[in-house]
KOLLUMLO-736687 format. One record per atom (N, C-alpha, C): residue in three letters; atom name; residue number from 1; x, y, z. Coordinates in nm, 3 decimals, decimal comma, always signed. Layout:
KOLLUMLO-736687
+-------+-------+------+---------+---------+---------+
| vovex | lumvo | tiza |    east |   north |      up |
+-------+-------+------+---------+---------+---------+
|   ALA |    CA |  NUM |       X |       Y |       Z |
...
+-------+-------+------+---------+---------+---------+
//
This chain:
KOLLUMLO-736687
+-------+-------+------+---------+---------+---------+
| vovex | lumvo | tiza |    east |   north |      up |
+-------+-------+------+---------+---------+---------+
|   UNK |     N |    1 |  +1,619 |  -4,811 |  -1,544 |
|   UNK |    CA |    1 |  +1,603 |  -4,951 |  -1,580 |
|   UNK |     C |    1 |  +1,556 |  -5,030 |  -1,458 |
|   UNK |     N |    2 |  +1,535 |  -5,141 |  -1,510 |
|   UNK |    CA |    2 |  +1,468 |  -5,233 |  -1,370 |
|   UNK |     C |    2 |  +1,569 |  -5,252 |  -1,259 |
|   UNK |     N |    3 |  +1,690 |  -5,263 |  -1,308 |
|   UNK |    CA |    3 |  +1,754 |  -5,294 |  -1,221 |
|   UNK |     C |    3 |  +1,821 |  -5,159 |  -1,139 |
|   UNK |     N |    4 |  +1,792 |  -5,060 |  -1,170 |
|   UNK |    CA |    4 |  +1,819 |  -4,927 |  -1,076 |
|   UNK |     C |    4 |  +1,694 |  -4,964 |  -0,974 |
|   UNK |     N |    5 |  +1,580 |  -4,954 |  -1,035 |
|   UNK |    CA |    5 |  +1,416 |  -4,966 |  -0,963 |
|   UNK |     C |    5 |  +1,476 |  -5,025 |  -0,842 |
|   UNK |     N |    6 |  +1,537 |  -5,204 |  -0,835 |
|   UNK |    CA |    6 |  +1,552 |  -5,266 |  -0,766 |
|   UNK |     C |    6 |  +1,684 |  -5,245 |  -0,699 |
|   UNK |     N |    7 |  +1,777 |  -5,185 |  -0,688 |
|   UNK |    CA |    7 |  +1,843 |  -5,111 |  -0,630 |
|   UNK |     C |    7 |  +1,797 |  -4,987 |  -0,544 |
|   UNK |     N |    8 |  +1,739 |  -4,905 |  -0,616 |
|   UNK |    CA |    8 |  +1,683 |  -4,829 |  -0,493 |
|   UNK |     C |    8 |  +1,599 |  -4,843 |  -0,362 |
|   UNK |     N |    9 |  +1,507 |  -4,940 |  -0,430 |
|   UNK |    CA |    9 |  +1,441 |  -5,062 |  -0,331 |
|   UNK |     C |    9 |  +1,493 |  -5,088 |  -0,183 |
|   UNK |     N |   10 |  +1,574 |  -5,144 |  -0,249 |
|   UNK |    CA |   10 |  +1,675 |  -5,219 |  -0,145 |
|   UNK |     C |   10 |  +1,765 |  -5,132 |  -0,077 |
|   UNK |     N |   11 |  +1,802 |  -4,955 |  -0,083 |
|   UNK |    CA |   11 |  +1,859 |  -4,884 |  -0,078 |
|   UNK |     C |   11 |  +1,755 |  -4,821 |  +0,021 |
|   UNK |     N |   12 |  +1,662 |  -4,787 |  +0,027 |
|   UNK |    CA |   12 |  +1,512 |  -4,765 |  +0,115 |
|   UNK |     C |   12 |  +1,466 |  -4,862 |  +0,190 |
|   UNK |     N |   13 |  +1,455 |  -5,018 |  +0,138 |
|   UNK |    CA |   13 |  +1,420 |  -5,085 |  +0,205 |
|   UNK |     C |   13 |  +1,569 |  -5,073 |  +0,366 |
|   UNK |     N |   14 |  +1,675 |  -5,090 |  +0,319 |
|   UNK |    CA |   14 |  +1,745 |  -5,113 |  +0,393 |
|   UNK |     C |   14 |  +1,823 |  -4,991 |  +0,525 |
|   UNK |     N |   15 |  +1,778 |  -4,881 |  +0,480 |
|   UNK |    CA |   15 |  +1,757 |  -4,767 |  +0,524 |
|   UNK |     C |   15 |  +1,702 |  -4,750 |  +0,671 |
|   UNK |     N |   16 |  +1,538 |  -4,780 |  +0,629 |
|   UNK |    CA |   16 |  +1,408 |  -4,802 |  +0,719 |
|   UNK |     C |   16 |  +1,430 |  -4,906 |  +0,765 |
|   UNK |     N |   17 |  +1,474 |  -5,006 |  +0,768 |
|   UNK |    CA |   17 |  +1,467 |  -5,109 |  +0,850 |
|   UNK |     C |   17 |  +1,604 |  -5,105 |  +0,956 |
|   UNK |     N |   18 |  +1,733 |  -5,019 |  +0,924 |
|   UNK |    CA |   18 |  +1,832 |  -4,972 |  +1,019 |
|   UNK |     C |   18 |  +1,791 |  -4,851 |  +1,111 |
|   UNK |     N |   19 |  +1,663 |  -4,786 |  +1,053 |
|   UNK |    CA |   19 |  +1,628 |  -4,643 |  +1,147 |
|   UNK |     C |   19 |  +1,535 |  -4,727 |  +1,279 |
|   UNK |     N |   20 |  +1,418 |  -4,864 |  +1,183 |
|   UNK |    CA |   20 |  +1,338 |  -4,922 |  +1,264 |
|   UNK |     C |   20 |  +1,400 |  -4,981 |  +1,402 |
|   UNK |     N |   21 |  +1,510 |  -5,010 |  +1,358 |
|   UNK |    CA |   21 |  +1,615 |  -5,136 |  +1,430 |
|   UNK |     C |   21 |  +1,673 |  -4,995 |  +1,582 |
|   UNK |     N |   22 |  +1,712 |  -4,922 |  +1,514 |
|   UNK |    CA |   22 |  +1,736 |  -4,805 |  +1,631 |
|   UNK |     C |   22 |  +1,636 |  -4,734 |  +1,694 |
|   UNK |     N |   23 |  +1,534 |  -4,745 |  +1,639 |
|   UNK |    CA |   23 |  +1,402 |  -4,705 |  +1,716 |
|   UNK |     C |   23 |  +1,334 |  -4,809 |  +1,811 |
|   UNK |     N |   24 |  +1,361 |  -4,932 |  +1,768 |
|   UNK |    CA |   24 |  +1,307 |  -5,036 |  +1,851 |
|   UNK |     C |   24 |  +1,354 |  -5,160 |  +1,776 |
|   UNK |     N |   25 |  +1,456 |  -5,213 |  +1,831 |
|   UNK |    CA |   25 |  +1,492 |  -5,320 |  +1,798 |
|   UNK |     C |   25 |  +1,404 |  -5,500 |  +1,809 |
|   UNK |     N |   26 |  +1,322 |  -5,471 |  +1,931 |
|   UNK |    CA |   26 |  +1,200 |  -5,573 |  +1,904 |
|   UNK |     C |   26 |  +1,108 |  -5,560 |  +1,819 |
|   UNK |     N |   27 |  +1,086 |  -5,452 |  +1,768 |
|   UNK |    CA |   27 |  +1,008 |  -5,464 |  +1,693 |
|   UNK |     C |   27 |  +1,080 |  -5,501 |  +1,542 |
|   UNK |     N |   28 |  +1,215 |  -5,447 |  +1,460 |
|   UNK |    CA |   28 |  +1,247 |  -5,527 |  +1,389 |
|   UNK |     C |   28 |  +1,284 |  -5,629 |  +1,372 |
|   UNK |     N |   29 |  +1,329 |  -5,687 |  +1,516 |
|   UNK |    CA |   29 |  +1,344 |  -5,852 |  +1,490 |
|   UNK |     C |   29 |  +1,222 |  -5,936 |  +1,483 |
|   UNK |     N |   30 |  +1,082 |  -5,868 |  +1,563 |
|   UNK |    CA |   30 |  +0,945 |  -5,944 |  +1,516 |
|   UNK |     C |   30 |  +0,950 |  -5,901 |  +1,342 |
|   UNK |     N |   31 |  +0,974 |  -5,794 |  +1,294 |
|   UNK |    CA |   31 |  +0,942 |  -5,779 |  +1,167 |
|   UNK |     C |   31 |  +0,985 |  -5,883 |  +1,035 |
|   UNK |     N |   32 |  +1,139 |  -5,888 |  +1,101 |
|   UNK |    CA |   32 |  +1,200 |  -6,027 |  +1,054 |
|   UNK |     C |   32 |  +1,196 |  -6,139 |  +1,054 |
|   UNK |     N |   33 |  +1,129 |  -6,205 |  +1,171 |
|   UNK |    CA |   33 |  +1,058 |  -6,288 |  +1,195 |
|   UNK |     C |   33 |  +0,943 |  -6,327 |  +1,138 |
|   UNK |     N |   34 |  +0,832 |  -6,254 |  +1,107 |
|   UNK |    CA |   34 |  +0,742 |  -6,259 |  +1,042 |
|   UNK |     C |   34 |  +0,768 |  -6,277 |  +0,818 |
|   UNK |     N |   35 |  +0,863 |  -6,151 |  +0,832 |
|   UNK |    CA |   35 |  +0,886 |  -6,154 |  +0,706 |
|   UNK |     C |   35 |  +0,947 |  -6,326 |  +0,680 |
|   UNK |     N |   36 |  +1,034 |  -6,397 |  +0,730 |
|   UNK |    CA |   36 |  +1,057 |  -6,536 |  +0,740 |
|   UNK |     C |   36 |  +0,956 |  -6,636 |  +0,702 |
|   UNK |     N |   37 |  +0,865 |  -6,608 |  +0,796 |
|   UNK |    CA |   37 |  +0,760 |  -6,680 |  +0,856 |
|   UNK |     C |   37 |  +0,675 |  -6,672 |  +0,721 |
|   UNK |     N |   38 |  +0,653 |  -6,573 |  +0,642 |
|   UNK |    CA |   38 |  +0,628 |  -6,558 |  +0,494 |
|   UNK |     C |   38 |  +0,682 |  -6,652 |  +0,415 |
|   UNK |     N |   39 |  +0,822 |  -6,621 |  +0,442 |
|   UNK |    CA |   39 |  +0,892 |  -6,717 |  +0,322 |
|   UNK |     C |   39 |  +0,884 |  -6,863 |  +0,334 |
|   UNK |     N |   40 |  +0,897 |  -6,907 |  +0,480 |
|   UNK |    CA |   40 |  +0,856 |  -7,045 |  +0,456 |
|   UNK |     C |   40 |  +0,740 |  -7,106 |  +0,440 |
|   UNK |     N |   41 |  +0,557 |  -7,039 |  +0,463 |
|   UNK |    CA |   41 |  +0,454 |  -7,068 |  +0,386 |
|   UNK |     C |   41 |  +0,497 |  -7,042 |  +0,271 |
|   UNK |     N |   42 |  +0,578 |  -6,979 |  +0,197 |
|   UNK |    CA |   42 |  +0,579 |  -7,005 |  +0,049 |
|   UNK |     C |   42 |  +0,679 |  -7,091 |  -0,022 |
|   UNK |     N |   43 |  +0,758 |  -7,123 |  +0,089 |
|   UNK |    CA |   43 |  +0,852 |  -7,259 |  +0,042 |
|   UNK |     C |   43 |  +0,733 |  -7,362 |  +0,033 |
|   UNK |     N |   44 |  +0,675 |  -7,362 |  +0,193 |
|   UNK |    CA |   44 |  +0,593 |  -7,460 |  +0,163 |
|   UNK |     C |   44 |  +0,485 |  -7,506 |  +0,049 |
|   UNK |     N |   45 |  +0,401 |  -7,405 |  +0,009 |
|   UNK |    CA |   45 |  +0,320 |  -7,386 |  -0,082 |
|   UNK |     C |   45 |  +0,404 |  -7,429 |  -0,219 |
|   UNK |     N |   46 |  +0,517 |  -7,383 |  -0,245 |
|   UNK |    CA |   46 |  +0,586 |  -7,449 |  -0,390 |
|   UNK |     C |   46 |  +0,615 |  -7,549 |  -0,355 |
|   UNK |     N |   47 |  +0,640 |  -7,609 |  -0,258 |
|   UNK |    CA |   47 |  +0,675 |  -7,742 |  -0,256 |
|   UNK |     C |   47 |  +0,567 |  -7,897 |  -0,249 |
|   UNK |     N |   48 |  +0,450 |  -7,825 |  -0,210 |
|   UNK |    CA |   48 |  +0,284 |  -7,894 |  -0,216 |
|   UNK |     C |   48 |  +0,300 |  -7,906 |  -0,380 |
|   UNK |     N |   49 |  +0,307 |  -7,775 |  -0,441 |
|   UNK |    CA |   49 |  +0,288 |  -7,772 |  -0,624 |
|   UNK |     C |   49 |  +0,380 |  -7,892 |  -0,692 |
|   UNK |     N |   50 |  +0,485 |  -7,887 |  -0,631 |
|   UNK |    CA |   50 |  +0,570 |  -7,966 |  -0,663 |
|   UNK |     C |   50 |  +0,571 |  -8,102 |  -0,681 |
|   UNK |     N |   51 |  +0,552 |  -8,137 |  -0,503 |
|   UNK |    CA |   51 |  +0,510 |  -8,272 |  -0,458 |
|   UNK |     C |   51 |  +0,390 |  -8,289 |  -0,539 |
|   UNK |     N |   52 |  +0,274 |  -8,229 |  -0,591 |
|   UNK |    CA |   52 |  +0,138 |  -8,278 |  -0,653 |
|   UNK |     C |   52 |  +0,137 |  -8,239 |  -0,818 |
|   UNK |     N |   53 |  +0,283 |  -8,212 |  -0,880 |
|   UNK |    CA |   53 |  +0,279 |  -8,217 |  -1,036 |
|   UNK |     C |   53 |  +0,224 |  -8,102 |  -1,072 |
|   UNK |     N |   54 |  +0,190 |  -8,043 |  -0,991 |
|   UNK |    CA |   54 |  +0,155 |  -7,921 |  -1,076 |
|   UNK |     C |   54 |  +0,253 |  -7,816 |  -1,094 |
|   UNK |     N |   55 |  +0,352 |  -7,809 |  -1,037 |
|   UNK |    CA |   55 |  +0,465 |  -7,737 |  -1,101 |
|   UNK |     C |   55 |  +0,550 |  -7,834 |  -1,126 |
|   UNK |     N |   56 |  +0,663 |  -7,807 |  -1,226 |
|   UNK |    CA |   56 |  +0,785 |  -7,944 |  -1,260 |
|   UNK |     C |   56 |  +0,882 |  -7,911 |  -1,195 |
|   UNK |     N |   57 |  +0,919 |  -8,022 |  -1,145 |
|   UNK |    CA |   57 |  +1,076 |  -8,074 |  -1,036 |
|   UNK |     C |   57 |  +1,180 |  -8,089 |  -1,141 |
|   UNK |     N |   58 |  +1,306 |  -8,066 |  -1,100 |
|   UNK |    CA |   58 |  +1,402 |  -8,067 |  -1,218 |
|   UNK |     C |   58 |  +1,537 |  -8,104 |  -1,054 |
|   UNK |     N |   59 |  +1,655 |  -8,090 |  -1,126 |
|   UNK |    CA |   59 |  +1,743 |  -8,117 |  -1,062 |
|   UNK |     C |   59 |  +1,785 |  -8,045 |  -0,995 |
|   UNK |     N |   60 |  +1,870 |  -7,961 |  -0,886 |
|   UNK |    CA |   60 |  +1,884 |  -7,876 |  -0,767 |
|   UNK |     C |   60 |  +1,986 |  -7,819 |  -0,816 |
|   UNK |     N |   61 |  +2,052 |  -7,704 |  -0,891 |
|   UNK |    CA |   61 |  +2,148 |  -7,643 |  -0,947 |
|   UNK |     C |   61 |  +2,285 |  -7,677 |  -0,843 |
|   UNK |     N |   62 |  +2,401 |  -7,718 |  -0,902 |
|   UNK |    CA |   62 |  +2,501 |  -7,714 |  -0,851 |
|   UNK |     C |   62 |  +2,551 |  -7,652 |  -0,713 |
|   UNK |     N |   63 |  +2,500 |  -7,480 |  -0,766 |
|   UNK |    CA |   63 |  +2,558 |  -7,414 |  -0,607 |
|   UNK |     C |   63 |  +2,484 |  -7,465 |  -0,517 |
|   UNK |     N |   64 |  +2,368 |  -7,485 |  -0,544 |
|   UNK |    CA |   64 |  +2,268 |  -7,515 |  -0,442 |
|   UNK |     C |   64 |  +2,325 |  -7,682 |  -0,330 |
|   UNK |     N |   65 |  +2,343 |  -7,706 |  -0,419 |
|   UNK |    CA |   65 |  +2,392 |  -7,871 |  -0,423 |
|   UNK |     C |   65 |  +2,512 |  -7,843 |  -0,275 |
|   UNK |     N |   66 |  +2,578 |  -7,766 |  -0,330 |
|   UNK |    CA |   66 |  +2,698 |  -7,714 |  -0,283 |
|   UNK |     C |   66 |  +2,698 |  -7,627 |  -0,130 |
|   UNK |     N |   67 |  +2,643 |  -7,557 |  -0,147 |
|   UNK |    CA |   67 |  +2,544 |  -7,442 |  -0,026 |
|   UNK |     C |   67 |  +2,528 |  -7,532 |  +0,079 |
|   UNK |     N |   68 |  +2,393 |  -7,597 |  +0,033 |
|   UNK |    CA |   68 |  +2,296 |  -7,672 |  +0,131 |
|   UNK |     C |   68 |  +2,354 |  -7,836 |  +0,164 |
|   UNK |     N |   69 |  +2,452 |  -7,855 |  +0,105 |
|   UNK |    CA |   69 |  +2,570 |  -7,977 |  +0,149 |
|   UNK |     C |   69 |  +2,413 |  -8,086 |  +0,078 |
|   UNK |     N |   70 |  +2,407 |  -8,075 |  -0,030 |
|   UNK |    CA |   70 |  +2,241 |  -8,184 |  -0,075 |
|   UNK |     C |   70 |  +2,333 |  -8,300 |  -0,116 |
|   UNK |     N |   71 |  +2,288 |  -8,437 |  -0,121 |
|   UNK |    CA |   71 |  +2,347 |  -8,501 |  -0,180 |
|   UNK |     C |   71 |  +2,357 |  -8,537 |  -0,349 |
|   UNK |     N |   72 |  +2,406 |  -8,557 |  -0,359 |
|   UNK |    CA |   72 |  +2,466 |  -8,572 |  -0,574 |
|   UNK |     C |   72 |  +2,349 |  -8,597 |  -0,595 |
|   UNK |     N |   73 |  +2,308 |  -8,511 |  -0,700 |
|   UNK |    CA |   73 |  +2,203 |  -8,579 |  -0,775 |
|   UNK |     C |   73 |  +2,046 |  -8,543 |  -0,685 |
|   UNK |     N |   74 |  +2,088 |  -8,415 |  -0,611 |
|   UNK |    CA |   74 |  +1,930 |  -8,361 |  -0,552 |
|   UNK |     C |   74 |  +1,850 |  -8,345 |  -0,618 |
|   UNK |     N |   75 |  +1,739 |  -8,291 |  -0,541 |
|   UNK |    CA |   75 |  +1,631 |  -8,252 |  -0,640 |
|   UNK |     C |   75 |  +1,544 |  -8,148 |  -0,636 |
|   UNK |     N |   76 |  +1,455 |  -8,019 |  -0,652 |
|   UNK |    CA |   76 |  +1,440 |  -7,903 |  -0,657 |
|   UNK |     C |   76 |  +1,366 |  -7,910 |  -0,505 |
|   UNK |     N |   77 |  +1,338 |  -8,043 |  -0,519 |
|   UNK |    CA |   77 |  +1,263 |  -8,069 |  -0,388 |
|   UNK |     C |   77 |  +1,297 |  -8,050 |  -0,273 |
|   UNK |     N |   78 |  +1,428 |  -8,122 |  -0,264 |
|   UNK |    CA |   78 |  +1,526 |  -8,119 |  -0,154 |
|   UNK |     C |   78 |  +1,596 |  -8,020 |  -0,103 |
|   UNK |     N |   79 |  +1,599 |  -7,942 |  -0,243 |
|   UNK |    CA |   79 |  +1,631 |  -7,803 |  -0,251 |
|   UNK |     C |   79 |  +1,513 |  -7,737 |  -0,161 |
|   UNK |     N |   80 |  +1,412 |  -7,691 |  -0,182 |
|   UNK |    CA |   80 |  +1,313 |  -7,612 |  -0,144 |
|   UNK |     C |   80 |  +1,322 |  -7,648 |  +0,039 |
|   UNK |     N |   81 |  +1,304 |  -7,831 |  +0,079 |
|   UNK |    CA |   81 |  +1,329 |  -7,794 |  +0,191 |
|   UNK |     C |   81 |  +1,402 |  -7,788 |  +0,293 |
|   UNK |     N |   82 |  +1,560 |  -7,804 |  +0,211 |
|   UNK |    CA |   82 |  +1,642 |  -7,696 |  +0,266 |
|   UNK |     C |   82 |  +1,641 |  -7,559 |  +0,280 |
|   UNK |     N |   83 |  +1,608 |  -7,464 |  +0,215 |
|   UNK |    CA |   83 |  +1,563 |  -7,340 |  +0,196 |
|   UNK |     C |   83 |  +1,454 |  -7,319 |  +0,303 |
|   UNK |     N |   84 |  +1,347 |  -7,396 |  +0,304 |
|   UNK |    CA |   84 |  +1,236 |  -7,366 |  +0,385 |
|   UNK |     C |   84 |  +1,312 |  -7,377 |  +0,549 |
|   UNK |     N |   85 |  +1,329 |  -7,468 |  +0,560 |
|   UNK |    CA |   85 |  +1,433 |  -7,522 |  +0,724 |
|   UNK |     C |   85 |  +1,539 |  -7,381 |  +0,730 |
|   UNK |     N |   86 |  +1,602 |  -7,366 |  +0,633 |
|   UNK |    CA |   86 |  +1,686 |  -7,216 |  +0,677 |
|   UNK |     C |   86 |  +1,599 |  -7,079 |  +0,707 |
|   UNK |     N |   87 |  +1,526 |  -7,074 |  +0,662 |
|   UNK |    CA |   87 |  +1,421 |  -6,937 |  +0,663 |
|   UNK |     C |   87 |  +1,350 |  -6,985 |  +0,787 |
|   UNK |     N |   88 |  +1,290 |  -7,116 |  +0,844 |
|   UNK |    CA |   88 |  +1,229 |  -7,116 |  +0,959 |
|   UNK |     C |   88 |  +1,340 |  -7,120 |  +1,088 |
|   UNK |     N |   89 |  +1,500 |  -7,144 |  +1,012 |
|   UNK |    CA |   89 |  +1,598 |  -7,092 |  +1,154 |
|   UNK |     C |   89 |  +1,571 |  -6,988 |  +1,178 |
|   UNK |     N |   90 |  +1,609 |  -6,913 |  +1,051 |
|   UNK |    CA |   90 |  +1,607 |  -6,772 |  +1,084 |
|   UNK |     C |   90 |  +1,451 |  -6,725 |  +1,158 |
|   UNK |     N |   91 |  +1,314 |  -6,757 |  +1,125 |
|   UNK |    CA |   91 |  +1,182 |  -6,713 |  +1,197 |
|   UNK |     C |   91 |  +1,264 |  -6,695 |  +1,351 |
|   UNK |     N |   92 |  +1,288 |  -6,860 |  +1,390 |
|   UNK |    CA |   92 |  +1,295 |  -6,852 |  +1,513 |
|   UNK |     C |   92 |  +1,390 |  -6,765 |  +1,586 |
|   UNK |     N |   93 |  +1,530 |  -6,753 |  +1,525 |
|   UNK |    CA |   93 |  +1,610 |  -6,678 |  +1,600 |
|   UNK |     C |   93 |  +1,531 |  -6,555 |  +1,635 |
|   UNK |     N |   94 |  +1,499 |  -6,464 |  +1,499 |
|   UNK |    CA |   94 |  +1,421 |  -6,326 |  +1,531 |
|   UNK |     C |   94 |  +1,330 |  -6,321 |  +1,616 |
|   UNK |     N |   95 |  +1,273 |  -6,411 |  +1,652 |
|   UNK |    CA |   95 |  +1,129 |  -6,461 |  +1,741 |
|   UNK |     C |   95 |  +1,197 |  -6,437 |  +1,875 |
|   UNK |     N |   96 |  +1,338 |  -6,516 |  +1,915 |
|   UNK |    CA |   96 |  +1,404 |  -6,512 |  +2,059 |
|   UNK |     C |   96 |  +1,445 |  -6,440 |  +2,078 |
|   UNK |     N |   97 |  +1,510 |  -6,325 |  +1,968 |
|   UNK |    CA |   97 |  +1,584 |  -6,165 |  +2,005 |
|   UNK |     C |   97 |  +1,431 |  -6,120 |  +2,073 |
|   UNK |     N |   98 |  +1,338 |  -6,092 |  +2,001 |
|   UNK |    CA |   98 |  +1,204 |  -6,003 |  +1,995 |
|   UNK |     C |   98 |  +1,174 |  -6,021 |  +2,168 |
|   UNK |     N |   99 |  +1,170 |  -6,148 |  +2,209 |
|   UNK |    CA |   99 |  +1,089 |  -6,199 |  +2,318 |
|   UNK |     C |   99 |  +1,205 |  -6,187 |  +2,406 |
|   UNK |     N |  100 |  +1,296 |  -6,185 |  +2,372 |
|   UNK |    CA |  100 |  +1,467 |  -6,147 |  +2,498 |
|   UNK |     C |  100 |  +1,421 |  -6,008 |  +2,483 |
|   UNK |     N |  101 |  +1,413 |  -5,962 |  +2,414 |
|   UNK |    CA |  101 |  +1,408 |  -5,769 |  +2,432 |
|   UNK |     C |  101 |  +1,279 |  -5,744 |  +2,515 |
|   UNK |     N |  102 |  +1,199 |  -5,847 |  +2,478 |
|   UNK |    CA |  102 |  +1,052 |  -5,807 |  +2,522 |
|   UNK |     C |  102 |  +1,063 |  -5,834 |  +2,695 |
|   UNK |     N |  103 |  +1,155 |  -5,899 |  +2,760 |
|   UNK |    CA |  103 |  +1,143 |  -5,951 |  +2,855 |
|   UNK |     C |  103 |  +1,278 |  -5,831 |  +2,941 |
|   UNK |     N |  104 |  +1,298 |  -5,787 |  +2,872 |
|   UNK |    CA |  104 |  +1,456 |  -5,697 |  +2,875 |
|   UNK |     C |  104 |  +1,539 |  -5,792 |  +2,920 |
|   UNK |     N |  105 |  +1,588 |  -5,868 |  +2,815 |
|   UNK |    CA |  105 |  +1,714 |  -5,891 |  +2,837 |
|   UNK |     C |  105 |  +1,774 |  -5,860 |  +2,723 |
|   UNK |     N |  106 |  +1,915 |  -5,880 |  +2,703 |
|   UNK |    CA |  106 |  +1,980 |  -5,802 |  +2,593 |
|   UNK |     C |  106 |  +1,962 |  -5,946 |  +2,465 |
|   UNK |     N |  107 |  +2,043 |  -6,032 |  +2,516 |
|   UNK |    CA |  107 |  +1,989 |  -6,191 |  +2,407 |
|   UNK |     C |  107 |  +1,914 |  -6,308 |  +2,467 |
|   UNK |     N |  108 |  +1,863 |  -6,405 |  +2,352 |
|   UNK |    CA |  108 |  +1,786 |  -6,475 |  +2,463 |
|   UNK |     C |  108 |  +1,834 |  -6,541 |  +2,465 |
|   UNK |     N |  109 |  +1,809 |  -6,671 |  +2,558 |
|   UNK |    CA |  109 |  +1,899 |  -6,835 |  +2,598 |
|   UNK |     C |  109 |  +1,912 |  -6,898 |  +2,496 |
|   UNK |     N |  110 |  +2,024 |  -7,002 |  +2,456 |
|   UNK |    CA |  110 |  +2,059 |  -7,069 |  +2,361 |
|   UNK |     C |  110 |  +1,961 |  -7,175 |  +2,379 |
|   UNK |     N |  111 |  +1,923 |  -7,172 |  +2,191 |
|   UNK |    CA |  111 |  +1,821 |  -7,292 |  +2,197 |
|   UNK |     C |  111 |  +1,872 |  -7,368 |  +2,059 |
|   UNK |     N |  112 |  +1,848 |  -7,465 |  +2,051 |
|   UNK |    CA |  112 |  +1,908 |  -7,580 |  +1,897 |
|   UNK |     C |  112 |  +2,040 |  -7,575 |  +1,901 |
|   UNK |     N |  113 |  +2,067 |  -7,674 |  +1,859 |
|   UNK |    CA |  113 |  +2,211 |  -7,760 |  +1,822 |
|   UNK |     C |  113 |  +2,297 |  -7,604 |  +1,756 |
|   UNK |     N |  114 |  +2,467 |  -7,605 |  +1,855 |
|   UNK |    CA |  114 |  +2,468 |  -7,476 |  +1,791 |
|   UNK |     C |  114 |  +2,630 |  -7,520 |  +1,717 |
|   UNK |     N |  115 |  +2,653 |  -7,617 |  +1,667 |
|   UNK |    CA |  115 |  +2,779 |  -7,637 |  +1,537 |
|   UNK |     C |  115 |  +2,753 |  -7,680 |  +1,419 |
+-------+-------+------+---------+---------+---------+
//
């Protein structure tokens, strides 16, 4: 069924990316980084659709509401760029492991507000 499909997936995907990580750990944190760096051109891109009516905005589901601390009464919008802002934390962190390893050091210097 589909949902074995997507289980095994993720059972391989997650595999290879723990062998990658022990083979070279800069290189999976650029990998992660990049994979990020994906997701938020495509936050962004739904959220252009959004902002310009061509896809429909609706209200920000509860958990979400909840998660992303949105205020009452968000909107898919607000939603998205919260989501986008979390996926470009994450770009950057993977970006400063990659470039701390690349430089050999073990982590890199603290950067952004950290509470």
């Amino acid at each position: 069924s589909e949902r074995l499909v997507i289980a095994l997936a993720q059972g391989i995907f997650y595999n290879a990316y723990f062998l990658l990580y022990l083979i070279s750990a800069r290189t999976a944190h650029r990998m992660a980084a990049y994979l990020a760096e994906q997701s938020v051109r495509g936050y962004s891109d739904y959220l252009r659709r959004l902002d310009d009516g061509s896809e429909e905005t609706a209200a920000a589901p509860p958990l979400a509401v909840a998660y992303w601390d949105l205020a009452a009464g968000a909107t898919l919008n607000e939603m998205i760029v919260a989501i986008r802002e979390d996926e470009a934390i994450h770009r950057d962190i993977h970006h400063a492991f990659a470039d701390a390893l690349a430089a050999g050091d073990r982590f890199p210097e603290r950067f952004g507000p950290t509470a």
